[in-house]
C-alpha positions as CSV (number, residue, x, y, z in Angstrom):
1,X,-17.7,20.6,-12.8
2,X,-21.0,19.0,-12.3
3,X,-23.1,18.8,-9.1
4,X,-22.3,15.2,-8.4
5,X,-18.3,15.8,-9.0
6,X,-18.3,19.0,-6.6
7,X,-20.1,17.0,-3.8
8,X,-17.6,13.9,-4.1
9,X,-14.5,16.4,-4.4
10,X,-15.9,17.4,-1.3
11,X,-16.1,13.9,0.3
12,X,-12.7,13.1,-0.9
13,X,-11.4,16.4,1.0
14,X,-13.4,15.9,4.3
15,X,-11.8,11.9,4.5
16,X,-8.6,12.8,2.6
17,X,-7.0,11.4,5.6
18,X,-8.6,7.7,5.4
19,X,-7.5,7.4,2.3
20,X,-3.7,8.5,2.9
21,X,-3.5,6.4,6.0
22,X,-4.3,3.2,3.9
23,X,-2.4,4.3,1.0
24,X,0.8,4.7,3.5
25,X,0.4,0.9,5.0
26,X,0.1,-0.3,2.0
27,X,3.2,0.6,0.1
28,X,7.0,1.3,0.7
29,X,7.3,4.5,-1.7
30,X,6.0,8.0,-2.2
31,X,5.1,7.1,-5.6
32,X,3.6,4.2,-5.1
33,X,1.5,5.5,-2.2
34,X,0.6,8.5,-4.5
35,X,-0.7,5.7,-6.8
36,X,-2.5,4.0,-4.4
37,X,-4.3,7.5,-3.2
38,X,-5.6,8.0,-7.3
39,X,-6.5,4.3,-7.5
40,X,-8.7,4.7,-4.2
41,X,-10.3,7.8,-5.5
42,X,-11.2,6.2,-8.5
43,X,-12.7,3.1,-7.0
44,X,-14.5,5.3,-5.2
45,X,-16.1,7.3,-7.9
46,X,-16.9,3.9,-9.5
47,X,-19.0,2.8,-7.0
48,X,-20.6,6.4,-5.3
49,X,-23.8,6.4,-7.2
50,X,-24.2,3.0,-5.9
51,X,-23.3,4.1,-1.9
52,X,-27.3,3.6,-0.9
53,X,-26.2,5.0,3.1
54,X,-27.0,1.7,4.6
55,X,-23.7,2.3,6.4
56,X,-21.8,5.6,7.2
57,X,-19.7,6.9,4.7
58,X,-16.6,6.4,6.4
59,X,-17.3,3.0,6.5
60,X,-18.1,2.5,2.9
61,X,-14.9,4.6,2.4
62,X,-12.5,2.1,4.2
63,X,-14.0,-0.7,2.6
64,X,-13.3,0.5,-1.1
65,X,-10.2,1.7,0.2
66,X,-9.1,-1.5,1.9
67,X,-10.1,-3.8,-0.9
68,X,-8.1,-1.6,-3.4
69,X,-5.3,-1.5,-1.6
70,X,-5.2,-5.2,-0.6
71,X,-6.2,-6.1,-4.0
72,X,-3.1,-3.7,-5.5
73,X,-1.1,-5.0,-2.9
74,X,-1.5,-8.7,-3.7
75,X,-1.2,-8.4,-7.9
76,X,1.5,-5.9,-6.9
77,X,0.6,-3.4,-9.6
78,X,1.9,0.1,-10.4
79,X,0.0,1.5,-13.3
80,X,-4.0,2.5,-12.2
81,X,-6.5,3.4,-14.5
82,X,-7.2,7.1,-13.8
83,X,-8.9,8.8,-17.2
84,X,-12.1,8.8,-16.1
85,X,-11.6,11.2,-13.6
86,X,-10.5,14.9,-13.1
87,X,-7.0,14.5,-11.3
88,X,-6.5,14.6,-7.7
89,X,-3.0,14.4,-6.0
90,X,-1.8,12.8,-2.9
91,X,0.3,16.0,-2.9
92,X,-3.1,18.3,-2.4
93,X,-4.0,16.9,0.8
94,X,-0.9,16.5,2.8
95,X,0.0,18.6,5.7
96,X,3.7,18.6,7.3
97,X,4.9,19.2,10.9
98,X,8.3,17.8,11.4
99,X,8.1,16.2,14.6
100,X,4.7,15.2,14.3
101,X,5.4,13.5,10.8
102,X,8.5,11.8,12.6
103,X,6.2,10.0,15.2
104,X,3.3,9.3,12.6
105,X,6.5,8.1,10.0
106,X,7.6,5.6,12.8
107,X,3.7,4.3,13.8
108,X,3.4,3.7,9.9
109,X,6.8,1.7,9.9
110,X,5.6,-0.4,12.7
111,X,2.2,-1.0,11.9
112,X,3.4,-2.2,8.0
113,X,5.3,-5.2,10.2
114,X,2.2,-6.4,10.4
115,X,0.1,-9.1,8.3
116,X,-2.7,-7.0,5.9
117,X,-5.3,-8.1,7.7
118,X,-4.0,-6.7,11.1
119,X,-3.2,-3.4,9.3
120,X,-6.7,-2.8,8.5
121,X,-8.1,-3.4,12.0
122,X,-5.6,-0.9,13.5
123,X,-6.3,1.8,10.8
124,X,-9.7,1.6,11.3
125,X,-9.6,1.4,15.3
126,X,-6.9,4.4,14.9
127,X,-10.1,6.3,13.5
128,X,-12.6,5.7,15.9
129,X,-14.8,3.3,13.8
130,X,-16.8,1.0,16.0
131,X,-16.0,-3.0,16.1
132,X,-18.7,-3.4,14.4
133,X,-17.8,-1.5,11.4
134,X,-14.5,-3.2,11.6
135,X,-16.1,-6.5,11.9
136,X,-18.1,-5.3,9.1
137,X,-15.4,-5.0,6.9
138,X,-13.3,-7.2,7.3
139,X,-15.9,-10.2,7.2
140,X,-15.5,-11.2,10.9
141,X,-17.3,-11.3,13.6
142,X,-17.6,-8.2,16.1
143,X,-15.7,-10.1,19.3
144,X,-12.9,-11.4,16.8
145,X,-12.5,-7.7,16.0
146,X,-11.6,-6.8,19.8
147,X,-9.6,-10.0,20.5
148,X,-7.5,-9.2,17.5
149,X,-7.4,-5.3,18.4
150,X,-6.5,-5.7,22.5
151,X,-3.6,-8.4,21.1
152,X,-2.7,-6.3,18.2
153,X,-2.2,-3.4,20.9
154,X,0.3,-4.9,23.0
155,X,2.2,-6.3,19.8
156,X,1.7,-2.2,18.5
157,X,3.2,-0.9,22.1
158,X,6.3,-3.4,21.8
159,X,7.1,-2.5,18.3
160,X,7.1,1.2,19.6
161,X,9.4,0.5,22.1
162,X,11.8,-1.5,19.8
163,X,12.1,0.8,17.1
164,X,11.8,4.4,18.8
C-alpha cells in the first residue's frame, strides 16, 4: 500500500461516520446502503488529489458524499464502479449498541420522511458543521441554511414524537 492510499485509508477511518450517516438517509436497505458507502469512497478517491484545503475536509467530504448519494438516489442505480480501488466494507466501520442503534434506527427513519435537500441540512447540522459550510454545500445562502434548520427542527421533534 502506497503513501497516498495509507493516508486516505486513514481519512476514510477518522470520517467513517459521515459517510455511513449519508449512506443510511439515502437508501432503504443494508445492501444498498453498503453500496452507497463503496460508491462514496470511491468518489472520494477520484477527486483527493484534487482536494487543494480551501475548505476543511469534512466539508469537502459531505459534499462528494452528498452529491453521490443524491445523484445515486435520483438515477436509482445499484451497481457502482469499484475496481479501482482496494476494498473497503460498510461492515468494517460499524459499531452496535442495542439501545443506542434503536434510537439512532428511529432518527434515520424520521429524517428519510424528509425531501433530499432537508436531509442534507440535518446531517450536516447533526455534525456540527457551521451554516456556512452547509450553505456552502448545498448552494444557498448562509440565513436560508438556519431558516430551513430552526423549521426543519420542529418538523424533526414532531416526527419523534409520532413515531417513538
Amino acid at each position: 500500500m502506497s503513501a497516498k492510499e495509507k493516508e486516505f485509508a486513514k481519512l476514510i477511518k477518522d470520517n467513517q461516520g459521515l459517510i455511513i450517516k449519508v449512506s443510511r438517509l439515502y437508501t432503504n436497505t443494508l445492501e444498498d446502503e453498503q453500496d452507497l458507502f463503496q460508491e462514496i469512497v470511491l468518489q472520494l478517491w477520484r477527486s483527493y488529489d484534487s482536494f487543494k484545503g480551501q475548505s476543511k475536509i469534512s466539508t469537502w467530504m459531505y459534499r462528494v458524499a452528498l452529491n453521490t448519494a443524491i445523484t445515486l438516489f435520483r438515477k436509482k442505480t445499484k451497481s457502482p464502479q469499484t475496481d479501482e480501488l482496494m476494498d473497503y466494507h460498510h461492515s468494517d466501520f460499524v459499531e452496535i449498541d442495542d439501545e443506542k442503534q434503536q434510537h439512532i434506527s428511529t432518527l434515520y427513519k424520521v429524517i428519510k420522511m424528509l425531501p433530499t435537500v432537508e436531509r442534507a441540512i440535518v446531517t450536516m447540522y447533526l455534525d456540527d458543521l457551521p451554516y456556512r459550510d452547509i450553505a456552502g454545500n448545498l448552494g444557498i445562502t448562509e440565513v436560508n441554511a438556519r431558516v430551513k434548520m430552526n423549521r426543519l427542527k420542529k418538523t424533526l421533534k414532531q416526527l419523534m414524537e409520532k413515531h417513538a
